[in-house]
C-alpha distance (Angstrom), angle and dihedral (degrees) to the residues before:
residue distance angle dihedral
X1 . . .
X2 3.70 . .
X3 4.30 119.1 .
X4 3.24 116.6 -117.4
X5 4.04 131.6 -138.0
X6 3.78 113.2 -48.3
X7 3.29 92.4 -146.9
X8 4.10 91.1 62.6
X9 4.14 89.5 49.8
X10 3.61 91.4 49.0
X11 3.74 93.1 40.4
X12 4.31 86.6 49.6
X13 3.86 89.8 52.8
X14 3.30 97.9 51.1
X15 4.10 92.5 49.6
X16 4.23 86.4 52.5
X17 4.06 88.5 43.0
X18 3.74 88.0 60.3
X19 3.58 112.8 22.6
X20 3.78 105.5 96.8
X21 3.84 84.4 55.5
X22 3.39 115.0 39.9
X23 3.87 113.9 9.1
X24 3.95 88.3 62.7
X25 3.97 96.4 57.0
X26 4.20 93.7 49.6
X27 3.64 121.6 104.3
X28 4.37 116.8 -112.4
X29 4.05 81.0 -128.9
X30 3.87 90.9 55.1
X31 3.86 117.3 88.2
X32 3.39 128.7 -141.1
X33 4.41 128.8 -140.9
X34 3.21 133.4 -161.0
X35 3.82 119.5 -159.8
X36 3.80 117.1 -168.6
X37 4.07 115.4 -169.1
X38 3.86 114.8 -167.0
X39 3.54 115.5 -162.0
X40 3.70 119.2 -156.9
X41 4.22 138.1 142.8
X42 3.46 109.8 -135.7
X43 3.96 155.7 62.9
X44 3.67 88.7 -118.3
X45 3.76 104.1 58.6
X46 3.79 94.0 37.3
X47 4.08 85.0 55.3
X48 3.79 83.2 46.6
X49 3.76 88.8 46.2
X50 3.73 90.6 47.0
X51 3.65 94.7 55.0
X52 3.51 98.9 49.3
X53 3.59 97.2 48.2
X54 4.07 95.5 45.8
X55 3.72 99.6 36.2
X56 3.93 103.4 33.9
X57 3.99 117.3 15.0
X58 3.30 107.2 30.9
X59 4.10 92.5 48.5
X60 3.88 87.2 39.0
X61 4.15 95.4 58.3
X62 3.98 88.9 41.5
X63 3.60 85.5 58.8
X64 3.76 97.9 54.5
X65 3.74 88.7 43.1
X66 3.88 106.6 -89.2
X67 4.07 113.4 147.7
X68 3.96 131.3 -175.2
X69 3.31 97.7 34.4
X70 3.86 107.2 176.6
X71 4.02 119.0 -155.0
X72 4.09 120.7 -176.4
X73 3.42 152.0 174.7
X74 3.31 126.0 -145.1
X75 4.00 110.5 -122.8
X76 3.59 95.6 -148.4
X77 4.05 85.4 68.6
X78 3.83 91.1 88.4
X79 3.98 88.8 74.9
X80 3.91 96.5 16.5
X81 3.84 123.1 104.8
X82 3.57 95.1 -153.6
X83 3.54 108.3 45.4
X84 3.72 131.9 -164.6
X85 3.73 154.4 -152.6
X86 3.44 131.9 -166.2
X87 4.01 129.8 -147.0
X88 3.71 119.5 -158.2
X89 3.90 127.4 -160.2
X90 3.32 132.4 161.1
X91 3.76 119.0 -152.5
X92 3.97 121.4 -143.6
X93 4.60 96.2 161.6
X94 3.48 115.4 47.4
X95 3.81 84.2 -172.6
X96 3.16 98.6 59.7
X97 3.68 105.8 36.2
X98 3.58 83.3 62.0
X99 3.93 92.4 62.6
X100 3.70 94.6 43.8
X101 4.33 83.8 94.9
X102 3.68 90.8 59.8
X103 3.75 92.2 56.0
X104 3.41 105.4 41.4
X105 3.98 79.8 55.0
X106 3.80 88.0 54.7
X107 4.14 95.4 37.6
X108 3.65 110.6 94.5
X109 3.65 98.2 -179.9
X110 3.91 85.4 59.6
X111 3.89 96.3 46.1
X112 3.83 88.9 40.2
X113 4.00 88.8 60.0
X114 3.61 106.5 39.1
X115 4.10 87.3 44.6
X116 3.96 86.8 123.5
X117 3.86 88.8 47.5
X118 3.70 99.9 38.2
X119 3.91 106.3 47.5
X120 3.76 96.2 31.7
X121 3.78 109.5 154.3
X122 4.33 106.7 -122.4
X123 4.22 91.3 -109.9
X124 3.78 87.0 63.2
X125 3.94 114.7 29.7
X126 3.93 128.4 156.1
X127 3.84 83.0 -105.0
X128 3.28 165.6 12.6
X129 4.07 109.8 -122.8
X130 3.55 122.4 -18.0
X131 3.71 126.1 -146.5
X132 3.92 129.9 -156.9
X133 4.02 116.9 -166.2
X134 3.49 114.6 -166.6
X135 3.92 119.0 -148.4
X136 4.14 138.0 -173.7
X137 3.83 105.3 -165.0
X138 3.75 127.6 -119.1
X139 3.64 121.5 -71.6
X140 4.26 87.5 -125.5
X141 4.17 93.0 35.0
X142 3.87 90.6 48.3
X143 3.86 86.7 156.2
X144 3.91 131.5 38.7
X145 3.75 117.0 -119.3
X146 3.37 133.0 -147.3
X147 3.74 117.1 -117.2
X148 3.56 121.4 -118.6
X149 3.53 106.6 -134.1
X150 4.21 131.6 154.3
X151 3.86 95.7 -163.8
X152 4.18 121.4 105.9
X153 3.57 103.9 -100.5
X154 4.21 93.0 -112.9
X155 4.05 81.0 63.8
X156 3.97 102.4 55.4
X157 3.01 133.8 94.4
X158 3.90 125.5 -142.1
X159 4.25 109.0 -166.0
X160 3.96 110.6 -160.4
X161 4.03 113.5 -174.5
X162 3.28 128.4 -178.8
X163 4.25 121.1 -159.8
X164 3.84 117.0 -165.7
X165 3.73 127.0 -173.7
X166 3.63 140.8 -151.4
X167 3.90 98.4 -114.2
X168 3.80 135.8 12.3
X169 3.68 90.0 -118.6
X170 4.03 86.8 59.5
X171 3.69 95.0 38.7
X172 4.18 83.7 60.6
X173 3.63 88.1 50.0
X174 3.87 91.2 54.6
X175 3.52 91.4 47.0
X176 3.77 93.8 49.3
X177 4.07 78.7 56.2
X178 3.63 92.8 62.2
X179 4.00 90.9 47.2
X180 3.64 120.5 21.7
X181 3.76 91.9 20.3
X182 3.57 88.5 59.5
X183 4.63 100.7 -121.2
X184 3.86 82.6 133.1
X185 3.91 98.2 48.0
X186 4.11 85.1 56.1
X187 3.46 97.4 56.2
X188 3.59 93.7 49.3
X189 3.70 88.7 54.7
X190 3.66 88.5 55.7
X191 3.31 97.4 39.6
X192 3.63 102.7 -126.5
X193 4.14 84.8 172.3
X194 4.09 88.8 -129.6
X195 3.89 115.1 -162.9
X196 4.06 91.2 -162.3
X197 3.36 152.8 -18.2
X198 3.30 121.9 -155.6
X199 4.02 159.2 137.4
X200 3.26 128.6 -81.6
X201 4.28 112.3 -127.5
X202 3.47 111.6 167.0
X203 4.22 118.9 11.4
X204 3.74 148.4 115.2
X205 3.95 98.6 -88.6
X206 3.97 108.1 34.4
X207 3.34 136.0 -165.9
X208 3.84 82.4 53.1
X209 3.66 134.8 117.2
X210 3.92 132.1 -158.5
X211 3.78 131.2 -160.7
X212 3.99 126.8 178.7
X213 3.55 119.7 -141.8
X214 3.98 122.6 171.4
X215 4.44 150.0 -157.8
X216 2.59 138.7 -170.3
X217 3.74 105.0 -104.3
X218 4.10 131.8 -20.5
X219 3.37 91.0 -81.7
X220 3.67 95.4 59.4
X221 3.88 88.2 39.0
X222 3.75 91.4 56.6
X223 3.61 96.8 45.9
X224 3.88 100.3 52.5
X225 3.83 88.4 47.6
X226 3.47 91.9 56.0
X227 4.09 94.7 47.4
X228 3.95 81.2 43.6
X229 4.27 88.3 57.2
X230 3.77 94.6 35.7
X231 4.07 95.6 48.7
X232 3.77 118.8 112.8
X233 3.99 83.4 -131.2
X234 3.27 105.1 60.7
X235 4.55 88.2 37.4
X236 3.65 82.3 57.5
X237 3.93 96.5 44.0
X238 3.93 100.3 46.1
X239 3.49 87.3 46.6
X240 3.80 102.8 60.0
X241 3.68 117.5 98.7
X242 3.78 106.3 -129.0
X243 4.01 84.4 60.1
X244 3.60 100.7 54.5
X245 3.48 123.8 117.7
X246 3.47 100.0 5.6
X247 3.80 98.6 127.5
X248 3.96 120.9 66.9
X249 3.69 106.7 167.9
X250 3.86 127.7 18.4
X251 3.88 121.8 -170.2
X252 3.83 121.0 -178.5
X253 3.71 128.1 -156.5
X254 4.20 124.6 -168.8
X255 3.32 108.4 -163.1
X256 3.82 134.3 -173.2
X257 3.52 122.6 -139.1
X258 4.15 118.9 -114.2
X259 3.87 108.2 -123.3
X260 3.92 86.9 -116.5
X261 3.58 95.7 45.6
X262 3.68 106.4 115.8
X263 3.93 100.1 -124.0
């Protein structure tokens, strides 16, 4: 029998790994993402890549009822050595996300497609590393939304940050900046069109969390940071003392959307 994606046994371990502690204490109105990162170096495996995302997954998981499936590329891979791609997926059925490898198994129209992904012999895989982020969404952005943009989708820009902290009881003071605190309110106001905010449960660089927002090109991106910055909000925010120090390490990600991606 033909192996399925990596990504999707991977992704299934780390759901069992962390079930009996996590899963049981989040709310039914809470979503969940899952953000897979393959790293690779060349035009080859990000054609592979391509393929199997377009052609297999992504018409796979709409079949079996998956929606909003985001795929990017990183813009710095036009100078980068190690390049990247990003899969988005937001998670509403624990239940039956957790059946999905079963079917793919049993899909042949998915294991026909992604042949070249799927059976790839270990001197020439898709990609380098591969790296799955699990995430449990914020308790006032329960759901992702969709961003409301006008711009082609070869013109947007998607930005994905990440914000660790030194210790978990910091990290739930940062995140109690983003909701009680009011960080999420602001960029509502300003309309920074976020996809989601959430929580980061299982990944390489906990305590963290990660939200997505999105323009509609760099222009637009540079402009609402720099209302965001200059805002008597956020001056009055960053400068209260409970909410100090709460951040050690930032890193930020613009991504471009893939043509088939679904927003």
């Amino acid at each position: 029998m033909k192996l399925f994606s990596y990504k999707l046994v991977l992704l299934l371990c780390c759901f069992f790994l962390t079930a009996s502690s996590t899963y049981s204490g989040i709310s039914a109105k809470k979503e969940m993402y899952n953000l897979t990162f393959y790293h690779y170096s060349n035009a080859a495996q990000e054609a592979v890549l391509n393929n199997y995302l377009k052609n297999a997954l992504l018409p796979a998981l709409h079949k079996y009822g998956y929606k909003n499936i985001g795929v990017f590329r990183l813009i710095a891979n036009d100078t980068a050595v190690v390049k990247t791609m990003v899969v988005y997926m937001p998670i509403k059925n624990m239940e039956s996300h957790l059946a999905i490898a079963n079917k793919l198994i049993k899909d042949s129209n998915y294991q026909k497609a992604g042949a070249a992904y799927i059976n790839a012999v270990y001197t020439d895989a898709a990609y380098t590393r591969m790296e799955v982020i699990l995430l449990k969404a914020f308790s006032l952005a329960p759901q992702m939304q969709l961003p409301k943009l006008t711009a082609v989708k070869k013109e947007r820009i998607y930005e994905l940050r990440s914000y660790e902290s030194a210790t978990e009881r910091i990290f739930a003071n940062k995140v109690h900046m983003f909701n009680e605190g009011g960080e999420i309110d602001l960029f509502k106001r300003l309309n920074f069109n976020a996809v989601f905010y959430a929580e980061v449960i299982a990944g390489s660089h906990m305590p963290n969390l990660m939200y997505m927002t999105s323009f509609e090109n760099k222009t637009d991106r540079d402009a609402h940071w720099k209302s965001f910055v200059e805002s008597p909000e956020w001056k009055k925010l960053s400068a209260l003392p409970q909410y100090q120090h709460n951040v050690s390490h930032i890193d930020i990600m613009l991504l471009q959307p893939m043509e088939y991606s679904d927003f």
